[in-house]
C-alpha positions in Angstrom: 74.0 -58.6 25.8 70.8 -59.9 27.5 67.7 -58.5 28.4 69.0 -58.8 32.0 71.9 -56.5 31.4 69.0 -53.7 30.1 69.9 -50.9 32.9 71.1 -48.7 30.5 70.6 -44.9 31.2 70.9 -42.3 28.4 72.0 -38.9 29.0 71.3 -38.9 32.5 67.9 -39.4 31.9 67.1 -43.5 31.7 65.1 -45.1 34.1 65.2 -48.8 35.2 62.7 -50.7 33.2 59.8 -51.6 36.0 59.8 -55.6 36.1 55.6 -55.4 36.6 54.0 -57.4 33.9 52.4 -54.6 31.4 54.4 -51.4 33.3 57.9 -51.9 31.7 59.1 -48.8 29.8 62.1 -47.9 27.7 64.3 -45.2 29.2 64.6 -41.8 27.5 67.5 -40.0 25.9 68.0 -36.9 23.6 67.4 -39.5 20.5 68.0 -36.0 17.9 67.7 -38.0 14.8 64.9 -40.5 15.9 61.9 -40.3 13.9 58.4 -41.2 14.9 59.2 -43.0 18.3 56.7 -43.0 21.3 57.5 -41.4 24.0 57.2 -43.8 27.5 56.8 -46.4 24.7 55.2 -49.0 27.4 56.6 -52.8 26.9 54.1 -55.1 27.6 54.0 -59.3 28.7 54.7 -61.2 31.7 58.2 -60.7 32.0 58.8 -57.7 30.4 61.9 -55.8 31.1 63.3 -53.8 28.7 61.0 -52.1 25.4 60.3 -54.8 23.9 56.4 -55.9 23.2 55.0 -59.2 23.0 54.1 -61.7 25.6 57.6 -63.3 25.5 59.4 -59.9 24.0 60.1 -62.3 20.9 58.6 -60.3 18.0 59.5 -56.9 16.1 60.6 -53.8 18.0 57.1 -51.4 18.6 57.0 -48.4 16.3 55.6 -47.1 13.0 57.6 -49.1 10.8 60.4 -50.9 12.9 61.4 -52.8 10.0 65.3 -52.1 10.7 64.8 -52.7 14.7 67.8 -53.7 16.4 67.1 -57.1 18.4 69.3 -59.0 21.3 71.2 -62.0 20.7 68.3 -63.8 22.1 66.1 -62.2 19.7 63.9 -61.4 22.7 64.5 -57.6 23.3 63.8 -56.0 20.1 64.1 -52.3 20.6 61.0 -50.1 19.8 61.8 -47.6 17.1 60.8 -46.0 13.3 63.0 -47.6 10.5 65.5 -48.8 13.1 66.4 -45.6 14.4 66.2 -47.2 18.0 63.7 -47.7 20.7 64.5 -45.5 23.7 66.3 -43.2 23.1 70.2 -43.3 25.0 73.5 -41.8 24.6 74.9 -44.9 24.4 72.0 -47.2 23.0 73.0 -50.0 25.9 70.0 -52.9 26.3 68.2 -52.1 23.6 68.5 -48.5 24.0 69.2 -46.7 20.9 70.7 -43.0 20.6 72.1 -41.3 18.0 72.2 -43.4 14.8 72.0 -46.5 17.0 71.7 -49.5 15.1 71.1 -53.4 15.6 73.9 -55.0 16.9 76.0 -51.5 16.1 76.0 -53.1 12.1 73.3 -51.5 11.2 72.9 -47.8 10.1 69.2 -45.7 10.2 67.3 -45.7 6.8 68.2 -42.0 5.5 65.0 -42.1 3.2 62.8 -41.7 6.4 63.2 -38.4 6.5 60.8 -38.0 3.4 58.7 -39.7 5.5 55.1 -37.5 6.5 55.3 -35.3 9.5 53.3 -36.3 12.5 50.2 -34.8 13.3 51.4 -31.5 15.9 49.2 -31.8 19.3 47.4 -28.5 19.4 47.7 -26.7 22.5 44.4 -25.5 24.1 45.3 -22.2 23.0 45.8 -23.1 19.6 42.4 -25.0 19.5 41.2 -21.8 20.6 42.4 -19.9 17.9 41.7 -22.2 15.0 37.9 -21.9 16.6 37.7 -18.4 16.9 39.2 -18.4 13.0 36.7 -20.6 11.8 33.9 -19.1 13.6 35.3 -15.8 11.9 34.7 -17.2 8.0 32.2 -18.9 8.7 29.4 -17.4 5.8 27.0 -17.3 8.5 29.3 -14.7 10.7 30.3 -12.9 7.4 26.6 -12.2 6.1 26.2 -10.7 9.3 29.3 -8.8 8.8 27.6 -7.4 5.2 24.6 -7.0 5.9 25.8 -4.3 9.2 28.3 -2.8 6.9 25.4 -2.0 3.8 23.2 -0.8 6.7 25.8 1.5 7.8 26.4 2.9 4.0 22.8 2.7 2.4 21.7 4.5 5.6 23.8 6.9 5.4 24.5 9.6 6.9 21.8 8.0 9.7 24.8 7.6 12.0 26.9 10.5 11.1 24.6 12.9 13.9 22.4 10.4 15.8 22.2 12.5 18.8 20.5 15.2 16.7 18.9 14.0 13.5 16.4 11.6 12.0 15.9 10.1 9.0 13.2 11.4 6.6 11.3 13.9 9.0 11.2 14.3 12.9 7.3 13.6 13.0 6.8 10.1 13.1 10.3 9.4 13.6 9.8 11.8 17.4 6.4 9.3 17.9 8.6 5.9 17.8 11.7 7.3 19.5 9.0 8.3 22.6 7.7 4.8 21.9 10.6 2.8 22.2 11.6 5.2 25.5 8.2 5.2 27.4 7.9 1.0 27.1 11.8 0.5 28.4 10.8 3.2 31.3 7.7 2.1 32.3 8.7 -1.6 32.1 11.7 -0.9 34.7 9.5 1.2 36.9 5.6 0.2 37.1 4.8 -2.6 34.7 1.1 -2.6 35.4 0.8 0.5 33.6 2.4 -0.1 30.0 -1.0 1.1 27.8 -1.3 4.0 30.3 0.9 6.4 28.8 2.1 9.6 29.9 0.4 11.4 26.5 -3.1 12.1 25.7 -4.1 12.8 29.2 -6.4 11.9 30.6 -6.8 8.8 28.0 -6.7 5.4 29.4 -5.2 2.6 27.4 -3.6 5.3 24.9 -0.1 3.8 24.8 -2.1 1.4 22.0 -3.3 4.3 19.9 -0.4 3.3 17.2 1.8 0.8 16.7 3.9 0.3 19.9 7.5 -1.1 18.7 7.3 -3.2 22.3 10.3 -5.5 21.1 12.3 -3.1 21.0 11.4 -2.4 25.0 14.9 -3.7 25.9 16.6 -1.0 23.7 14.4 1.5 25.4 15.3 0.7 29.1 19.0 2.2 28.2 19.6 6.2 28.6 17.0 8.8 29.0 15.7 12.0 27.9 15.4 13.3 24.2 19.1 13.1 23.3 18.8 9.0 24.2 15.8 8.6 22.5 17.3 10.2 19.2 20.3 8.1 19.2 18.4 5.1 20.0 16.0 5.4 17.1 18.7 5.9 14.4 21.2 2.4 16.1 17.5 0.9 16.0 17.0 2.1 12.3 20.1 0.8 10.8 20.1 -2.3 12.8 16.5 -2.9 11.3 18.1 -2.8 7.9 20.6 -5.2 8.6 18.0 -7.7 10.1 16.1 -7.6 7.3 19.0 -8.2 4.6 20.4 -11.0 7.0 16.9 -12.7 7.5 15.6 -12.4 3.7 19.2 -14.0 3.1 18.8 -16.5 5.6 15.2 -17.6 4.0 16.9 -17.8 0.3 19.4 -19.9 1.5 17.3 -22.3 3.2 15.2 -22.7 0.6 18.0 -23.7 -1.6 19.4 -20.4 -3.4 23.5 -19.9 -3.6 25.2 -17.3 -2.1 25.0 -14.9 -4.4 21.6 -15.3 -5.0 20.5 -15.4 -1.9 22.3 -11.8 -1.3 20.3 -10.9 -4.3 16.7 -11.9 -2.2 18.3 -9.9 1.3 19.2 -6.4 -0.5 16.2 -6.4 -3.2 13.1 -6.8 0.3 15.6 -4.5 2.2 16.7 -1.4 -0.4 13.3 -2.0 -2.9 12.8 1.9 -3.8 9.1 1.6 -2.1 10.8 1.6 1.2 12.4 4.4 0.8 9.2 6.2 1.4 9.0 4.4 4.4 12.3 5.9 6.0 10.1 7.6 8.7 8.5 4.5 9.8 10.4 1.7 12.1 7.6 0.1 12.1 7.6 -0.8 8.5 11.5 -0.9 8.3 11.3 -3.4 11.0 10.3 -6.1 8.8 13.6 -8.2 9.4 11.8 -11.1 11.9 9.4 -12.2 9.1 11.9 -13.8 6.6 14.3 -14.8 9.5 11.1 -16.5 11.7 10.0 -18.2 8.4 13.7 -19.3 7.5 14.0 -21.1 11.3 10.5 -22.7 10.5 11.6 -24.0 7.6 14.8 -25.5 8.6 13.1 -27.2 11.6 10.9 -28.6 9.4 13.2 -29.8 6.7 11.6 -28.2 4.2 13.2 -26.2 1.1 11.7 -24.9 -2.2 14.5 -26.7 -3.9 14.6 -29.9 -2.4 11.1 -29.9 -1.0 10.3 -32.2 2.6 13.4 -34.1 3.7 12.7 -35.7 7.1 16.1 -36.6 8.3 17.0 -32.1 8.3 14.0 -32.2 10.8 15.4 -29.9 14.0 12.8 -29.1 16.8 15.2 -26.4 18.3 15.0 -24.2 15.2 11.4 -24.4 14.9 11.0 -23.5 18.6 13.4 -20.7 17.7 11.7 -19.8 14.6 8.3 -19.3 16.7 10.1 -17.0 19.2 11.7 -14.6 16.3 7.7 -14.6 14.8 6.4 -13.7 18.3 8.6 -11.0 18.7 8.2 -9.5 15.3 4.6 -9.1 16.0 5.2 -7.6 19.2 6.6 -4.6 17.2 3.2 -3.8 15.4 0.4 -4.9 13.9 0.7 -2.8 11.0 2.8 -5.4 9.0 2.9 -8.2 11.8 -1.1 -8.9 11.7 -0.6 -10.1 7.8 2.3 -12.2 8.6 0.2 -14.6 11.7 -2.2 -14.7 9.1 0.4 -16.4 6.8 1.6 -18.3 9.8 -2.2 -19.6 10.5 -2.6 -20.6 6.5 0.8 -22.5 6.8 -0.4 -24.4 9.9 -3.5 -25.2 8.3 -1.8 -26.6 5.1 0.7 -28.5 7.1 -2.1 -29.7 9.3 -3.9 -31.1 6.8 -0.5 -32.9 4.8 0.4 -34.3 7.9 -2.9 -36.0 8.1 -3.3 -37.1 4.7 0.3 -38.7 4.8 -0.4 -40.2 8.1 -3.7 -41.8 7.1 -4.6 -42.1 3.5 -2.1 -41.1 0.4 0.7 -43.3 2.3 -0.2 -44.7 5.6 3.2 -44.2 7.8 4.1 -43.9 11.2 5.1 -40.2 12.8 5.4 -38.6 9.1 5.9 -35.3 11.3 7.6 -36.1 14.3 6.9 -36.0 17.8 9.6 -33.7 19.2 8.8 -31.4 16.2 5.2 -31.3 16.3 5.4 -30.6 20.2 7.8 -28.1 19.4 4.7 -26.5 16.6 2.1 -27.0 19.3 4.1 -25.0 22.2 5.8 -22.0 19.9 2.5 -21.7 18.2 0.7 -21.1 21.7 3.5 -18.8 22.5 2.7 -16.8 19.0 -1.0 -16.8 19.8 -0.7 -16.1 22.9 1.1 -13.2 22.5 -0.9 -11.9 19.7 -3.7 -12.3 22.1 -2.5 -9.8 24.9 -1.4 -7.0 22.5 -5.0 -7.5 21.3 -6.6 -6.6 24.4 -5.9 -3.3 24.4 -6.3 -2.2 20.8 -10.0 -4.0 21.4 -10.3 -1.3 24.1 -9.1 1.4 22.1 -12.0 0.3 19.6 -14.6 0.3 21.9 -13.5 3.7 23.6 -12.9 5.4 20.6 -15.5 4.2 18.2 -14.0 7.5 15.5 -10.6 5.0 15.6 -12.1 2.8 13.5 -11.3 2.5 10.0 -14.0 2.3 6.8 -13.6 1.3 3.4 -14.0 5.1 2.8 -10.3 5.3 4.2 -8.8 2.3 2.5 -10.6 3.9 -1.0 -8.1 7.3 0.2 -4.4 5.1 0.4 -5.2 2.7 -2.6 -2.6 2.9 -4.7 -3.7 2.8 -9.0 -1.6 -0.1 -11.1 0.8 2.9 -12.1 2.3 2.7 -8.5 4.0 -0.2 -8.8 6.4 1.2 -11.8 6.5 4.8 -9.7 9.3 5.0 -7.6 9.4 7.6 -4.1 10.9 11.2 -4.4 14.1 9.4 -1.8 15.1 7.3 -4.8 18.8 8.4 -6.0 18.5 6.6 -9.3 14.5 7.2 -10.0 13.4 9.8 -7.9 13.9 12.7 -10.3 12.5 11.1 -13.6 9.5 9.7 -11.8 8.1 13.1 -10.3 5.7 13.8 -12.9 4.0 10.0 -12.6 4.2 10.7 -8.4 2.0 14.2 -9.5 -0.6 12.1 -10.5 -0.9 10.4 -7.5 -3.2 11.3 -4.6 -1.0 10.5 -1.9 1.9 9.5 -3.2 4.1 8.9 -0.2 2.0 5.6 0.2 1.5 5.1 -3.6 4.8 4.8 -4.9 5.6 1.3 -5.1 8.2 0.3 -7.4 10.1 -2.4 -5.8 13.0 -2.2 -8.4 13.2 -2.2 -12.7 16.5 -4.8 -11.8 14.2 -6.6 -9.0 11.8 -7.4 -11.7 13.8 -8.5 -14.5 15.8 -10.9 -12.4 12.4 -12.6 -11.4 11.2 -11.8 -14.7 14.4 -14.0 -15.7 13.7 -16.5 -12.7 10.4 -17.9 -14.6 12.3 -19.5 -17.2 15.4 -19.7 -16.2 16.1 -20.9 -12.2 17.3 -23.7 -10.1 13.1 -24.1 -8.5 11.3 -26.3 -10.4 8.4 -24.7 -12.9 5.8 -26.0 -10.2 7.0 -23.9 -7.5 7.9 -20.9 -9.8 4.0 -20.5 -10.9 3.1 -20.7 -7.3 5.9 -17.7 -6.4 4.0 -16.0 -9.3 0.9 -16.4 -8.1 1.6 -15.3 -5.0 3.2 -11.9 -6.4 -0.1 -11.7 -8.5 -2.1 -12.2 -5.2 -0.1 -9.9 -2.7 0.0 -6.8 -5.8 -4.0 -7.4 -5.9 -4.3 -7.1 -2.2 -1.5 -3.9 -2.4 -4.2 -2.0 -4.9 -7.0 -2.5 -1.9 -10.3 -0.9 -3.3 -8.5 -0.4 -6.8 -9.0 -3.5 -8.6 -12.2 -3.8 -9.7 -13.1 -2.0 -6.4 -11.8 -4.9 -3.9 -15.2 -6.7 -4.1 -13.4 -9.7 -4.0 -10.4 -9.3 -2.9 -9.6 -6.7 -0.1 -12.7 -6.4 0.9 -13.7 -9.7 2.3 -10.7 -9.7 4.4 -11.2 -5.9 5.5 -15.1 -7.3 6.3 -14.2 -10.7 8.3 -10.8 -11.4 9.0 -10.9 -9.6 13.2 -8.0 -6.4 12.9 -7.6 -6.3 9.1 -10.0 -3.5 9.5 -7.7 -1.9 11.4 -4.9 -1.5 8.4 -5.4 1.8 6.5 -2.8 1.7 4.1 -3.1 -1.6 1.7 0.3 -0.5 -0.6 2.2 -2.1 2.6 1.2 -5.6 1.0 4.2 -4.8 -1.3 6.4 -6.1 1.6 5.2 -9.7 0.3 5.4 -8.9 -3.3 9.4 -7.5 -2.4 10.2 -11.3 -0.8 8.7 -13.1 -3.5 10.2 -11.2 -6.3 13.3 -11.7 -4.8 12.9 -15.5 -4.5 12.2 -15.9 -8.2 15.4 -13.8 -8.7 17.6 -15.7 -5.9 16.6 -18.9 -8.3 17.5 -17.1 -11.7 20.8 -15.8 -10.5 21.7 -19.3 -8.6 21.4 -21.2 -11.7 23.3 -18.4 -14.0 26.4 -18.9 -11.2 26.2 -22.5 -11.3 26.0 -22.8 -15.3 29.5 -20.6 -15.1 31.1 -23.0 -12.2 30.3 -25.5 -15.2 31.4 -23.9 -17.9 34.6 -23.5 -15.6 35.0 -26.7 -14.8 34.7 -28.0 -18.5 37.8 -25.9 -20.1 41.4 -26.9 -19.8 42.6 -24.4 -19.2 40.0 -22.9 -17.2 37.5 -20.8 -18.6 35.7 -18.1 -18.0 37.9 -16.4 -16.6 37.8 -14.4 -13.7 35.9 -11.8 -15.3 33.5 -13.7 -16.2 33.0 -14.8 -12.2 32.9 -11.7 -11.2 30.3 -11.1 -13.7 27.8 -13.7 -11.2 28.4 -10.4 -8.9 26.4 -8.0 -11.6 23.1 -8.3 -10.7 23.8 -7.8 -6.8 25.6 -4.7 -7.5 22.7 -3.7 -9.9 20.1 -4.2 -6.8 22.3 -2.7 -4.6 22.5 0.8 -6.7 18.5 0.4 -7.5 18.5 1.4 -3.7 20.4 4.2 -2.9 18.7 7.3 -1.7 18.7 10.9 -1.2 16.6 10.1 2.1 16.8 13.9 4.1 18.0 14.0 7.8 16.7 17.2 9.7 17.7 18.0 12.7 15.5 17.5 15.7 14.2 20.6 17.7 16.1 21.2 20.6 13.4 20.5 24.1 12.7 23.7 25.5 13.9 24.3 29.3 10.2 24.2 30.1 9.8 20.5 29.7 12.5 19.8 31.9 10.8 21.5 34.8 7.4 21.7 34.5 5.1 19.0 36.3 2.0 17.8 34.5 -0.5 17.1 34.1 0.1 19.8 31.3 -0.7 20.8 28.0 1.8 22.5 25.1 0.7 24.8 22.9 0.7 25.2 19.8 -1.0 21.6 19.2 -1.6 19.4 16.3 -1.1 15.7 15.0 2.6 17.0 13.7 3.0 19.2 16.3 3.0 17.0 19.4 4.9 14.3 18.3 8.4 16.3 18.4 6.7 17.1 22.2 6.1 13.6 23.4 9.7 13.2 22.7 10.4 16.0 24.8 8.7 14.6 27.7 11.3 12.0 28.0 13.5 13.6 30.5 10.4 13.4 33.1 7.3 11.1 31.2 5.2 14.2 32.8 1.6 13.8 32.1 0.4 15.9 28.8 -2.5 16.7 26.9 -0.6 16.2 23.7 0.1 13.0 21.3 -0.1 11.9 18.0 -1.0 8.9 16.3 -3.2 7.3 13.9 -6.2 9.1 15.5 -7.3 11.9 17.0 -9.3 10.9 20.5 -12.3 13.3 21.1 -10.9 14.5 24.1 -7.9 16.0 22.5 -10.0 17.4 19.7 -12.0 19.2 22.0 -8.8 21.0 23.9 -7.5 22.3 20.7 -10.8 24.1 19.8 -11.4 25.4 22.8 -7.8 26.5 23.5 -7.9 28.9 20.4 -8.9 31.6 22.8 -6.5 30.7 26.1 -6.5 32.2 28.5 -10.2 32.4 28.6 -13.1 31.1 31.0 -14.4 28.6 29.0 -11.0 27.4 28.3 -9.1 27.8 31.8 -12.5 25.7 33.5 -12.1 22.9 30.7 -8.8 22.2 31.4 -9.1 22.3 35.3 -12.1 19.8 35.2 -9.6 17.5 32.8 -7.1 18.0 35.8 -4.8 20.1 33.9 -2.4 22.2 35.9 0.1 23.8 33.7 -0.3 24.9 30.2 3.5 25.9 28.0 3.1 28.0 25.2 6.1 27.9 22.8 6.9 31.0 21.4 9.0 29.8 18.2 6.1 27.9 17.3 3.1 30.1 17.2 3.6 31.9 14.3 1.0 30.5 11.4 -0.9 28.7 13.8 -4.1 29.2 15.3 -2.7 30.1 18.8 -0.4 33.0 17.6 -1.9 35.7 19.2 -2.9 34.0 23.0 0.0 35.4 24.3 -1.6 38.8 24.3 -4.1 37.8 26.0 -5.2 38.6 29.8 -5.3 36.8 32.7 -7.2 38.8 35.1 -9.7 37.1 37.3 -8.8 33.8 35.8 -7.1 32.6 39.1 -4.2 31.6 37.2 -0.4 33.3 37.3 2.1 33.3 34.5 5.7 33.1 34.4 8.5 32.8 32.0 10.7 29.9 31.7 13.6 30.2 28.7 11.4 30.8 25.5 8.5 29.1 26.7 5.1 30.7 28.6 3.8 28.9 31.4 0.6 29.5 32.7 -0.2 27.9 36.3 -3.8 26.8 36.5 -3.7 25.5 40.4 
């Protein structure tokens, strides 16, 4: 048969082959038993009829082996197929057709070893593609240290989010300040802007919404639900969320900087559970810590840096350091209370890099863009966006200092929260494992609730370990010493050798460090670098077993001795458990649901107000009452001369303030100064009296 007679059709199904130079193609059958044949195999040459290929069809059928391919009597029309099987596949394998076990000149059978042949590759389906994404997204370590670092949140918390609408942890003092916080910033930015630092406390104050540390970044959070209830549940997601930043960002910087996993989960729970912090339970501010290690781990990865591996150009990435500057920007925007000491960090690294990048560029070895240009842009633009926002939450502090000169802090006040050398083997009263042995060392301790500073016994034998024993080289473990040395000495402020030279320069001439009352907070810095000099230690114990592994036939250690790499995690992981309490918030009285201001609420003090501002988040009313790190003179002024309310002296005071209510709370008043005013008169005051609920209010216009 010629190429000519090649009009075969198979199973219904063929198609004449298209006479077109290049456009010729074999027709298709059912071809059950043909292995690895093209489908629409396209013949190609000038007179190309049938499935052959070649310019003049001469040459061996087209397929992945074809070695058995059945040809014409001309030899011309070799039929395109795998081992013979047959090109197109036919019923009848006419013209070079081939069906079922069609072979050359019908003499041939198919080769029955191709079956062992490899399977071709399956084409994935976009909704396969899809799902082998999503699956690899879902293991990725990345997603799963995200994944851990929520769930130990959730359990170390604990039981944080078993009542959020009605508890907080540790106390409902400060927690009540920063659950107001978080409120007033996400309702004032959604309804007048302008006025962020005029807060609806401390009336009439101006710029009093910077009388503490404002939590601003978590403004967003704030702008969702309102009144008391919504501020309460707020706090507590904001809490534990801050916990599992901080693991996630302290694992993100051991990582980077060239610790294993396990190690690395080592550095993340030792700065997030250290028993210090559990003292801290009633301060976001200081639990929200997370953005430090996480901005520094971005800036380090743009900058192809690592303390294992040291400067390596080609890992340069602009886009993380650009991200790296935002995360640092917005840490600070929570508070200068730990974010002031961290753009100081961020200034010395500049400075160092500033001055490598110039030496490289000009005189140790002269070369061309050491840096980068895309990455030194990316420096100079994030680095204005960090200063510029440290800048503008400035401002108003520097107005709060020249308002309020008695907001100023003296090295009287550092002398009262400087912790002795005992404080950093003392661990907090919240401590499951050490709370109960330690109370006699926390007796001897002035104020021990910023004293206690034992970041861990486990934390410090793993670093301890990592000085002689780690993957970082002995160059950068003395300079992780030193720096635990340094941060310890700053931690003791006036205590070592009374801070002449060492917290007291910087308290002196560094602007806003004067502004930091409570130097044990250094220990934050102490927590990361401990753990970095155990990340090293317990990355280099799990690689010594992988080799120990890999060395025995059969394999040894076992698998108990891998899980044994897992020991000192779970050892730093039960270091921080705690017996943190939860009381339950004070239900708002009716009165602060209806009652305009400006007002004031009495009984009043520092502790006292603070459950009262977040009252006042069903209506932001104007009030006398706040509390922060202060007490403004205005404020202290009401509360002496309110001892006798309702009097003359008092009533007038008020009115020229612009007060027009005043609530006295009845379930308050007893042991307070102000428990017997509600006896008192109100004749020819010009003011009337009602009852609202429990509450008193007395209507002074």
């Amino acid at each position: 048969m010629t190429a000519k007679q090649s009009d075969a059709t198979g199973g219904g199904a063929g198609a004449k082959a298209d006479p077109t130079p290049g456009a010729g193609r074999a027709a298709a059958g059912t071809a059950d038993d043909t292995v690895g044949t093209a489908p629409d195999a396209t013949a190609t040459g000038p007179d190309a009829k049938g499935a052959a290929t070649g310019p003049d069809a001469k040459d061996a059928a087209n397929g992945s082996a074809g070695k058995d391919g059945a040809t014409t009597k001309d030899g011309k029309d070799a039929a395109a197929g795998n081992d013979g099987k047959g090109g197109a596949a036919g019923k009848e394998g006419k013209g070079g057709a081939a069906g079922k076990d069609a072979a050359a000149g019908g003499t041939e059978k198919a080769d029955p070893w191709s079956a062992f042949g490899p399977a071709p590759d399956p084409v994935l389906t976009r909704t396969r593609r899809a799902v082998r994404a999503v699956g690899r997204f879902l293991v990725h370590e990345w997603t799963l240290a995200v994944v851990a670092a929520l769930a130990l949140a959730v359990l170390l918390t604990w039981p944080t989010l078993r009542y959020p609408l009605y508890t907080l942890p540790q106390d409902y003092w400060d927690p009540s300040l920063q659950s107001w916080q978080m409120a007033w910033s996400g309702h004032i930015l959604l309804t007048d802007p302008a006025q962020l630092w005029q807060s609806n406390t401390f009336f009439p104050e101006q710029w009093s919404f910077a009388f503490s540390d404002t939590l601003l970044g978590y403004a967003p959070a704030g702008m969702i639900g309102t009144g008391p209830e919504a501020a309460v549940l707020r706090y507590n997601i904001m809490f534990v969320l801050a916990h599992a930043l901080a693991t996630f960002g302290a694992y993100a910087l051991a990582r980077q900087l060239g610790a294993g996993r396990i190690g690395a989960a080592v550095a993340g729970v030792s700065y997030t559970y250290a028993p210090w912090l559990l003292a801290q339970a009633g301060h976001l501010h200081i639990v929200s810590n997370g953005g430090i290690p996480l901005a520094l781990a971005m800036l380090a990865r743009g900058h192809g840096w690592s303390l294992r591996y040291g400067y390596r150009p080609a890992r340069r990435h602009a886009g993380w350091a650009y991200a790296g500057w935002v995360v640092a920007a917005w840490q600070l925007s929570l508070g200068f209370g730990i974010g002031l000491p961290f753009a100081y960090l961020l200034a010395g690294i500049v400075l160092v890099a500033a001055v490598t990048w110039a030496a490289r560029r000009w005189l140790v070895r002269p070369v061309r863009r050491p840096f980068g240009g895309r990455l030194l842009a990316a420096d100079l633009i994030g680095g204005a966006l960090f200063a510029a926002v440290g800048a503008l939450l400035a401002v108003p502090y520097f107005k709060v200092a020249e308002l309020h000169p008695n907001a100023e802090r003296t090295i009287g006040d550092i002398a009262l929260y400087s912790p002795p050398a005992s404080g950093f083997f003392t661990a907090p009263a919240e401590s499951r494992i050490w709370g109960g042995l330690h109370e006699g060392a926390r007796a001897l301790l002035p104020w021990h609730p910023e004293m206690t500073l034992l970041p861990g016994f486990v934390l410090y034998a793993l670093a301890a370990g990592g000085l002689f024993f780690s993957v970082w080289r002995v160059r950068r473990r003395l300079l992780l010493l030193a720096g635990v040395l340094v941060t310890m000495v700053l931690a003791m402020g006036t205590r070592f050798f009374g801070g002449t030279f060492t917290y007291v320069p910087l308290f002196e001439y560094l602007p806003g460090w004067n502004g930091l009352r409570t130097p044990g907070r250094m220990m934050l810095w102490t927590t990361l670098l401990l753990g970095l000099l155990a990340a090293g230690a317990v990355t280099a114990f799990c690689a010594r077993v992988r080799e120990l592994a890999a060395e025995r036939v059969p394999s040894w250690p076992g698998p108990w001795m891998r899980l044994a790499t897992l020991l000192p995690l779970l050892l730093v992981v039960v270091e921080g458990l705690n017996t943190t309490p939860h009381p339950v918030v004070p239900v708002q009285p009716a009165a602060m649901r209806t009652v305009d201001g400006p007002m004031l609420v009495l009984p009043s003090s520092q502790n006292l107000d603070q459950p009262v501002m977040l009252w006042s988040t069903s209506r932001f009313q104007d009030m006398v009452n706040g509390g922060s790190g202060f007490t403004p003179d205005t404020q202290a002024r009401v509360r002496e001369l309110t001892l006798g309310f309702p009097d003359r002296p008092s009533v007038d005071y008020l009115r020229t303030l612009g007060v027009r209510n005043v609530v006295i709370l009845r379930a308050q008043l007893a042991g307070t100064p102000w428990e017997r005013i509600v006896d008192n008169p109100v004749d020819g005051l010009g003011i009337t009296r009602e009852e609202v609920g429990d509450a008193i209010v007395y209507h002074l216009s």
